[in-house]
C-alpha positions as CSV (number, residue, x, y, z in Angstrom):
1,X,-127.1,-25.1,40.6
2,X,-128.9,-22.0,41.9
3,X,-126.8,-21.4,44.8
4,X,-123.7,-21.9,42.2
5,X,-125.0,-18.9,40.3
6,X,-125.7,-17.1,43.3
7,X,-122.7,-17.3,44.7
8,X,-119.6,-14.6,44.8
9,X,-117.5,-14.9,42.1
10,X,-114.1,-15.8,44.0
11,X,-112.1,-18.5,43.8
12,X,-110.6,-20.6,46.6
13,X,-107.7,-18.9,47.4
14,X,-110.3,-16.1,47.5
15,X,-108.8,-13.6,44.6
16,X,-112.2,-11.5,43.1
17,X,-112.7,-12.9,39.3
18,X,-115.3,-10.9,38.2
19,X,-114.8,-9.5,34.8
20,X,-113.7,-5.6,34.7
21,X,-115.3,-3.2,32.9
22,X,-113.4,-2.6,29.8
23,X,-113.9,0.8,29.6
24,X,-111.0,0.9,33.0
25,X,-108.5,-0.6,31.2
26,X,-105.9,0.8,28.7
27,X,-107.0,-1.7,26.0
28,X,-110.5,-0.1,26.1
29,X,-108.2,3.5,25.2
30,X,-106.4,1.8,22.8
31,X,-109.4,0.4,20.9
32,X,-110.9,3.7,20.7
33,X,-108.1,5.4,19.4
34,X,-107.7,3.0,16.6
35,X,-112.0,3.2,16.1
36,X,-111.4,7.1,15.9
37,X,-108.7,7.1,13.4
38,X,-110.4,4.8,11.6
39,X,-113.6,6.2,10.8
40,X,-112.2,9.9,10.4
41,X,-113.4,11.8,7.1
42,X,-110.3,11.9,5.1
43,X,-109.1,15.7,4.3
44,X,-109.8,16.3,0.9
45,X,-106.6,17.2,-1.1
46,X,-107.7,20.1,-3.1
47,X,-109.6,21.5,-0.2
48,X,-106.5,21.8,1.6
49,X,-104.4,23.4,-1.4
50,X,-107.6,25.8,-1.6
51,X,-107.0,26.8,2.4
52,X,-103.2,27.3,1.8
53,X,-104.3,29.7,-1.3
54,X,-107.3,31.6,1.1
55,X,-104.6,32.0,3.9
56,X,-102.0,33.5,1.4
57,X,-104.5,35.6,-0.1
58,X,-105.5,37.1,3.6
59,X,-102.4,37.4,4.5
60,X,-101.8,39.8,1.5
61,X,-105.4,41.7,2.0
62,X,-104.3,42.0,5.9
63,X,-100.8,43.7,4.8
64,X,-102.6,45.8,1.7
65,X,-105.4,47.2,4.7
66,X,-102.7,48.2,7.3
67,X,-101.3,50.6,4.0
68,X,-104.3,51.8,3.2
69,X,-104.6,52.9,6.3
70,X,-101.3,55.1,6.1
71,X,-102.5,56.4,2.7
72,X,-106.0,57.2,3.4
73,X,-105.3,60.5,5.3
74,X,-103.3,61.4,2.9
75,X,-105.6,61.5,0.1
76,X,-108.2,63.2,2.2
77,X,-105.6,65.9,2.8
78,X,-105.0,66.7,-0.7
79,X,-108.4,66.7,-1.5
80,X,-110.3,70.1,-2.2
81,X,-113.4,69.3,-2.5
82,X,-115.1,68.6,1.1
83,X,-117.0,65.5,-0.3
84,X,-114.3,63.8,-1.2
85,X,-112.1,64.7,1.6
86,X,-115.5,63.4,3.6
87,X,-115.6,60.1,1.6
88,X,-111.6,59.4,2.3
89,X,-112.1,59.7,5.6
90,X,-115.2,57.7,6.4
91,X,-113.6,55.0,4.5
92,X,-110.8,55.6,6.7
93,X,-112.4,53.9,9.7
94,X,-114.5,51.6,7.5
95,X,-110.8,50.4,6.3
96,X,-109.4,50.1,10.0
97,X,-112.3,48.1,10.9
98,X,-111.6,45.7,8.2
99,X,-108.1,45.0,9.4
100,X,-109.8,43.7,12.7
101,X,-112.3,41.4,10.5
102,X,-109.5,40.0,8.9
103,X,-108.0,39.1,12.1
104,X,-111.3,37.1,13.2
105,X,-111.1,35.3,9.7
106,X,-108.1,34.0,10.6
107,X,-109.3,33.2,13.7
108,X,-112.3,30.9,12.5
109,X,-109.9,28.9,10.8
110,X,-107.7,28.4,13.6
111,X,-105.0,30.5,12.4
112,X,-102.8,32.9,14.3
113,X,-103.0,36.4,12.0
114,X,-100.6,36.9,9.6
115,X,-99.2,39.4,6.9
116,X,-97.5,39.2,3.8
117,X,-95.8,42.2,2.1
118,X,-98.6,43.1,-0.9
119,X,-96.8,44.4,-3.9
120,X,-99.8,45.5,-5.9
121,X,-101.1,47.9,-3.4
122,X,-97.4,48.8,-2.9
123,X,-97.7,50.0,-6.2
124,X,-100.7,51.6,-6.7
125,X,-100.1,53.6,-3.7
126,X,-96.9,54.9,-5.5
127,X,-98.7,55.4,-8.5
128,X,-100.8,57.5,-6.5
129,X,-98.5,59.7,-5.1
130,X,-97.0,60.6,-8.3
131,X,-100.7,61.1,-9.8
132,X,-101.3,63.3,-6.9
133,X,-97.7,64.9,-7.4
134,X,-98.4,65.9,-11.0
135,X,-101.7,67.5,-10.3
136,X,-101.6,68.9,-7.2
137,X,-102.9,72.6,-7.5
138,X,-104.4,71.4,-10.8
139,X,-108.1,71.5,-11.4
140,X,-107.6,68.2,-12.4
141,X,-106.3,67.2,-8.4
142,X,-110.2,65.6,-7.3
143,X,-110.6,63.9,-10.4
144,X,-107.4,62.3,-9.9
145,X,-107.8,61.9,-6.5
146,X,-110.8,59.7,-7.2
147,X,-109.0,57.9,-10.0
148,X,-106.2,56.7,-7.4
149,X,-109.0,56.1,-5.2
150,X,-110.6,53.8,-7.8
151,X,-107.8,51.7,-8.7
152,X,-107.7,50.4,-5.1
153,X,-111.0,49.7,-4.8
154,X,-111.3,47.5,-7.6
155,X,-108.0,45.5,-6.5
156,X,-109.8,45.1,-2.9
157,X,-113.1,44.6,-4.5
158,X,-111.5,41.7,-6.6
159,X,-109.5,40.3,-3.8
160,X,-112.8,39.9,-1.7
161,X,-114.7,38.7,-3.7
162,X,-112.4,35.6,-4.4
163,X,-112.1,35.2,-0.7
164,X,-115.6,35.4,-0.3
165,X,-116.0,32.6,-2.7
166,X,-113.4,30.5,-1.5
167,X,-114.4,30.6,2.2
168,X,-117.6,29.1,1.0
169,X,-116.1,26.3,-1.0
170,X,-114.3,25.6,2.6
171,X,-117.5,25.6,4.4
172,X,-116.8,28.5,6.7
173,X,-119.7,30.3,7.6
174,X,-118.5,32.7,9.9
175,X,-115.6,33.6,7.4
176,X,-118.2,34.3,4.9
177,X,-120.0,36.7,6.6
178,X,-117.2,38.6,7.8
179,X,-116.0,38.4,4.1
180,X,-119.5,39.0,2.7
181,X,-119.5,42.4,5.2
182,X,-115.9,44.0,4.0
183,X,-116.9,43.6,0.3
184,X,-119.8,45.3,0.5
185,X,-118.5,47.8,2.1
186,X,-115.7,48.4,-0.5
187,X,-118.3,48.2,-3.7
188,X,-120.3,51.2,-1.8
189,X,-117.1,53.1,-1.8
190,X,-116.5,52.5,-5.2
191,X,-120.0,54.0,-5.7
192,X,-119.6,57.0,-3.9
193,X,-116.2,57.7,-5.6
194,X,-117.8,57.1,-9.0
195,X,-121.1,59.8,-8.5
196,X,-118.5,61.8,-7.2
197,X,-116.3,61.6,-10.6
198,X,-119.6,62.5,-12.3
199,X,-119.2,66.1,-11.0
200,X,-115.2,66.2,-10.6
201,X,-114.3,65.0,-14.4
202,X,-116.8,67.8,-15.4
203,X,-114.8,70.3,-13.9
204,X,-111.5,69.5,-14.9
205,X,-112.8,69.3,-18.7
206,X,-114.3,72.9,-17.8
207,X,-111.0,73.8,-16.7
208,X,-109.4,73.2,-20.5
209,X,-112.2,74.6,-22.5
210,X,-110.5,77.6,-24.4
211,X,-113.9,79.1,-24.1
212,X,-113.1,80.1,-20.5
213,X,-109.8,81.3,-21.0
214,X,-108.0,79.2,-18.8
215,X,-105.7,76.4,-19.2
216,X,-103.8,74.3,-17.2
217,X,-100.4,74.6,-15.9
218,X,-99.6,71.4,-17.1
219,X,-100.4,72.0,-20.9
220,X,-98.5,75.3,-20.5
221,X,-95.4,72.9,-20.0
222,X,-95.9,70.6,-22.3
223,X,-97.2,72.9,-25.0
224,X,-94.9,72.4,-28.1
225,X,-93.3,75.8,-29.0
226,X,-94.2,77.5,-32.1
227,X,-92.7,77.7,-35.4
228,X,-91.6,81.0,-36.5
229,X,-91.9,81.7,-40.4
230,X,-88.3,82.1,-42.3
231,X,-87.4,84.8,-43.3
């Protein structure tokens, strides 16, 4: 019986009948497939409508950066006073690197980086302009400056801070961080502008006080004309 055990496994017209290792044949492939489908974690549904909203929502911030971006100068040109002109422009490169974060947020969830055309920023940059248009050589033009100035910032500010909150609910950590980064940065903006209004708003109330004996250009215009008496 011993020597049976010990003997080669061949039969008599000497083929080998050992058994194969499963793991060589394309059953033991096949098995694994079916063990890895299986026991996958399935996608949650609302998660995945959440990461089609996020994406959107990027795309739009992606497109609204790349225009503030053409804007920025502008508003730093128009500017009189050197510490706003100083605060447009340092958001300036604050704002260009917040176009490349964006692209590594779409990057951590495995998405090529996209833009989609942003009509609210469309809009309050052509609000803007006309703002800037109707005061322009005003004493009124830094105070509205910073009010243009504003109005973005607290669209990005919003915008962020959904992202932020979103990229959390979808577990991204990186995302969050990157997300966590450009919102700060625009909420310390929005400070800067705002001490800066302090100062700016003074000045163009100053400007209308009859007391000084000076008076806009603009209530020149619009200044209804008087009544004269009957004769």
């Amino acid at each position: 019986m011993a020597n049976r055990i010990g003997m080669d496994s061949k039969c008599a017209n000497g083929n080998d009948t050992s058994v194969k290792p499963l793991k060589n044949t394309g059953m033991f492939h096949a098995i694994q497939k079916i063990h890895s489908v299986m026991n996958r974690t399935p996608q949650n549904p609302r998660k995945s409508k959440l990461k089609i909203l996020f994406l959107n929502e990027l795309a739009d911030m992606y497109d609204a950066e790349k225009r503030i971006i053409k804007a920025l100068p502008q508003l730093a040109e128009a500017a009189t006073c050197e510490h706003l002109k100083a605060a447009f422009l340092d958001h300036l490169e604050e704002t260009k690197a917040h176009e490349v974060k964006i692209r590594q947020v779409f990057e951590k969830f495995g998405e090529e980086p996209k833009g989609k055309k942003c009509d609210a920023t469309i809009r309050l940059i052509k609000e803007g302009e006309k703002t800037i248009a109707a005061n322009r050589g005003e004493p009124t033009l830094n105070a509205a400056l910073i009010s243009v100035g504003k109005k973005v910032e607290h669209y990005e500010i919003a915008a962020y801070g959904c992202l932020h909150e979103w990229a959390k609910l979808l577990d991204n950590e990186d995302a969050v961080r990157l997300l966590e980064e450009i919102l700060t940065q625009e909420k310390t903006c929005d400070d800067t502008l705002k001490e800066l209004a302090t100062e700016k708003n003074r000045e163009a109330l100053a400007s209308d006080n009859p007391a000084s004996g000076q008076i806009s250009s603009f209530k020149k215009i619009h200044r209804k004309p008087s009544r004269k008496n009957p004769r």
